[in-house]
C-alpha positions in Angstrom: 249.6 -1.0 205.4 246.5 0.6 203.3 243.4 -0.2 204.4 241.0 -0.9 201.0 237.6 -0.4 201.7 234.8 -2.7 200.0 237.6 -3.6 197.2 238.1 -6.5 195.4 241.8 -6.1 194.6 244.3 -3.2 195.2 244.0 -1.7 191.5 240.2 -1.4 191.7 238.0 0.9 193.5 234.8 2.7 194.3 232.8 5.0 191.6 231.1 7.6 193.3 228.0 9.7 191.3 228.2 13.6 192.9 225.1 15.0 193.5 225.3 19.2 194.7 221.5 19.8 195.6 220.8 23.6 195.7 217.2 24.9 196.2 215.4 22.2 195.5 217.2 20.9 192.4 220.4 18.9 191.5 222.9 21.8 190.0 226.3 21.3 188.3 229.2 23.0 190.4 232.3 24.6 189.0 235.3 25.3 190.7 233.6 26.4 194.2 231.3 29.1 193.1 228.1 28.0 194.1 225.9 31.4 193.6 227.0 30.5 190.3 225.6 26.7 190.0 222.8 26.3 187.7 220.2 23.1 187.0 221.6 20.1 186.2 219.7 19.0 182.9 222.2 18.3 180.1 224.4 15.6 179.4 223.1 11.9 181.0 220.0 13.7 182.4 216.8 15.3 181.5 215.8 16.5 184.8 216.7 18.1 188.2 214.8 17.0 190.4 217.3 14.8 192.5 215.2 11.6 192.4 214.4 11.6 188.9 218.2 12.4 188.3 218.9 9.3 190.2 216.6 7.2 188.7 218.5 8.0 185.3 221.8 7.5 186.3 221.4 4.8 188.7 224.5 4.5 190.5 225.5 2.4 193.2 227.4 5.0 195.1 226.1 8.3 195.8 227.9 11.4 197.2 225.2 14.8 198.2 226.4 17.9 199.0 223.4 19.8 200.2 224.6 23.5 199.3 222.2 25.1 200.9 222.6 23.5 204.6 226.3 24.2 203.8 225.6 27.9 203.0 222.9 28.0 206.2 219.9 28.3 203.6 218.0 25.6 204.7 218.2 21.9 203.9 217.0 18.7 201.3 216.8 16.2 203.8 213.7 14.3 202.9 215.4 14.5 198.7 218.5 13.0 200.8 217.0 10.0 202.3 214.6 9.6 199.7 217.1 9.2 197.5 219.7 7.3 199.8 217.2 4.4 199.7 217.9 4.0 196.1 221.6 3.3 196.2 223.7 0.7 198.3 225.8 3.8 200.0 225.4 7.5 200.3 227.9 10.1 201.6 226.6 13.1 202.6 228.0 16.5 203.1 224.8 18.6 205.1 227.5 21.7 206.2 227.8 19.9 209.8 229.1 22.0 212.7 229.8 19.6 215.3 228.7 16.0 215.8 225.5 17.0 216.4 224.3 17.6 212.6 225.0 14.1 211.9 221.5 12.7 210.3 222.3 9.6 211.2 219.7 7.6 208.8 220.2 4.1 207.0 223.0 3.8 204.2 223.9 7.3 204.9 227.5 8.1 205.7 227.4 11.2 207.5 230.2 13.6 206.9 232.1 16.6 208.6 234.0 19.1 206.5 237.1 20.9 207.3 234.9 24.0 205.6 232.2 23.7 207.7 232.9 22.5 211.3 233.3 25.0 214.4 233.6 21.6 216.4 237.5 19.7 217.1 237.6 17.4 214.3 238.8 14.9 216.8 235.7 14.8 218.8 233.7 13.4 215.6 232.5 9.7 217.0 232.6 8.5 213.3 231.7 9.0 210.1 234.2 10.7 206.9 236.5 13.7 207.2 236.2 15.9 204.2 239.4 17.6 203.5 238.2 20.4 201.7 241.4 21.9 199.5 242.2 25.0 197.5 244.9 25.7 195.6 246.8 23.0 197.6 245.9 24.1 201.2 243.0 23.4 203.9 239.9 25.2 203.4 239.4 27.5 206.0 242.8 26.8 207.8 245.7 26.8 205.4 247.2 24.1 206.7 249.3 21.5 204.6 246.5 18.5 203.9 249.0 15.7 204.2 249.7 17.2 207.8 246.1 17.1 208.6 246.0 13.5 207.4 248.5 12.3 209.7 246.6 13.8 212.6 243.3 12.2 211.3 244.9 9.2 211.7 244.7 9.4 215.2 240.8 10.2 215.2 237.4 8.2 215.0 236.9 8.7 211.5 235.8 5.7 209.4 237.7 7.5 206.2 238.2 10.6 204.5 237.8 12.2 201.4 240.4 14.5 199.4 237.6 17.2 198.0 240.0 19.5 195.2 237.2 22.4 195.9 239.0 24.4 193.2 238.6 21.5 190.1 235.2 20.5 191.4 233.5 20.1 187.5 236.5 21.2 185.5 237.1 17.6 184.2 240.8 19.7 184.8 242.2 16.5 185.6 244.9 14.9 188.6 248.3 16.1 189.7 250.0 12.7 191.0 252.4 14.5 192.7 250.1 16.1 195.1 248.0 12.7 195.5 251.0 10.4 195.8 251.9 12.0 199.2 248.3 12.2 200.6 247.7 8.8 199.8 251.0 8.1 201.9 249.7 10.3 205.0 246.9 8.7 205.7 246.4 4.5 206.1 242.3 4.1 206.3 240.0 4.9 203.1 240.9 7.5 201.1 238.5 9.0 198.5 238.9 11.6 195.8 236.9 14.6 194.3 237.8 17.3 192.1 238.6 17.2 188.4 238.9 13.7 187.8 238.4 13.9 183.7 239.2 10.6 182.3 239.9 6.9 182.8 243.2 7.4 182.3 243.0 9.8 185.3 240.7 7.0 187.7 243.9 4.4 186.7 246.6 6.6 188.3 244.2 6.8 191.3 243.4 3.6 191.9 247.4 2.6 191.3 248.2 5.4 193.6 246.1 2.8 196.3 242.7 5.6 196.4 239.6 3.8 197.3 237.1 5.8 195.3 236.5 8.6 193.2 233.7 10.9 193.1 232.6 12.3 189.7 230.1 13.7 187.4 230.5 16.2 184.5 233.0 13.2 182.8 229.9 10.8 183.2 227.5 13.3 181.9 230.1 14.1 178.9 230.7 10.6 178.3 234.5 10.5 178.6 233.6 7.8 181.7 231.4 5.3 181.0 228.2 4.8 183.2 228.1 1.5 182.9 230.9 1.7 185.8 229.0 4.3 187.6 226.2 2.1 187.5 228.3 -1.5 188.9 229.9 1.1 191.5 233.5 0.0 190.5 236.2 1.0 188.5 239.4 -2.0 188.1 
């Protein structure tokens, strides 16, 4: 049986704002190249600095990678809680390397990455796994993600999150081959990242039985409508 988490029905699910924080500033990612990454300040939003951003957007769902702690430049953790207060969840991705970098702070989801960790993944108390993918594999391992799935089934994890590294702001849209058998691996909440383009492309996962999807540059181009970002739901 799937486990849905915080839905309504089976054919509706979270929306998810992405936020990439790099030096100071909310920054639009593209396919993993993050010396690349520049300011965020076009489409939806006129500036980025990350609580402003959010204060123009106004999700209900929030999902911060903080590049920098990722990259072991530093960190935005007072932009993180400041601007966890303003939304009913937020996921965070802070580059943790073992259960210990948690920040364990209200309405903040802690997560630990398959890029990231030098700790087990199975020794993680709680939390989300990110399953960090490129070209179809495990980021740093290799390893076949519905494999890694079934194993994190087995773990303490609250959910996990498919992260398509390589699509990250593409809008290059879903393969449903590819997401049809990690949906089937893995029976707690599943989130998605990478790509996602259309709503065309948030119906097949929500059908496929996905509990979120994270998303940006089709909000900020307007092929997703914020007024769903904004009531945290897509049905």
């Amino acid at each position: 049986m799937i486990l849905l988490a915080n839905s309504d029905c089976a054919d509706s699910m979270e929306l998810i704002l992405a936020m990439d924080l790099k030096a100071g500033e909310v920054v639009h990612g593209a396919s993993g190249n993050r010396d690349s990454y520049r300011p965020l300040t076009w489409g939806l939003s006129s500036t980025a600095d990350p609580v402003g951003y959010l204060a123009q957007l106004s999700p209900r769902h929030l999902y911060v990678a903080d590049l920098d702690r990722i990259m072991g430049n530093g960190d935005h953790m007072n932009q993180v809680i400041a601007c966890s207060s303003r939304v009913e969840t937020c996921y965070l991705d802070r580059g943790c390397r073992g259960p210990w970098d948690y920040l364990r702070q209200p309405r903040i989801t802690d997560i630990a990455a398959t890029e990231t960790s030098d700790a087990d993944l199975s020794t993680y108390p709680d939390g989300y796994l990110s399953v960090d993918v490129r070209s179809g594999r495990v980021m740093p391992s290799g390893e076949d993600p519905r494999l890694l799935l079934r194993k994190a089934g087995d773990w303490h994890f609250e959910g996990a999150i498919i992260l398509n590294v390589g699509a990250v702001g593409t809008e290059s849209g879903i393969i449903f081959r590819f997401l049809a058998g990690l949906r089937a691996a893995y029976d707690r909440p599943l989130l998605y990242g990478g790509g996602v383009a259309s709503p065309a492309d948030l119906d097949t996962l929500a059908a496929l039985g996905f509990d979120g999807a994270i998303i940006a540059t089709a909000i900020h181009r307007g092929t997703i409508p914020l007024e769903n970002l904004r009531r945290g739901r897509w049905s």
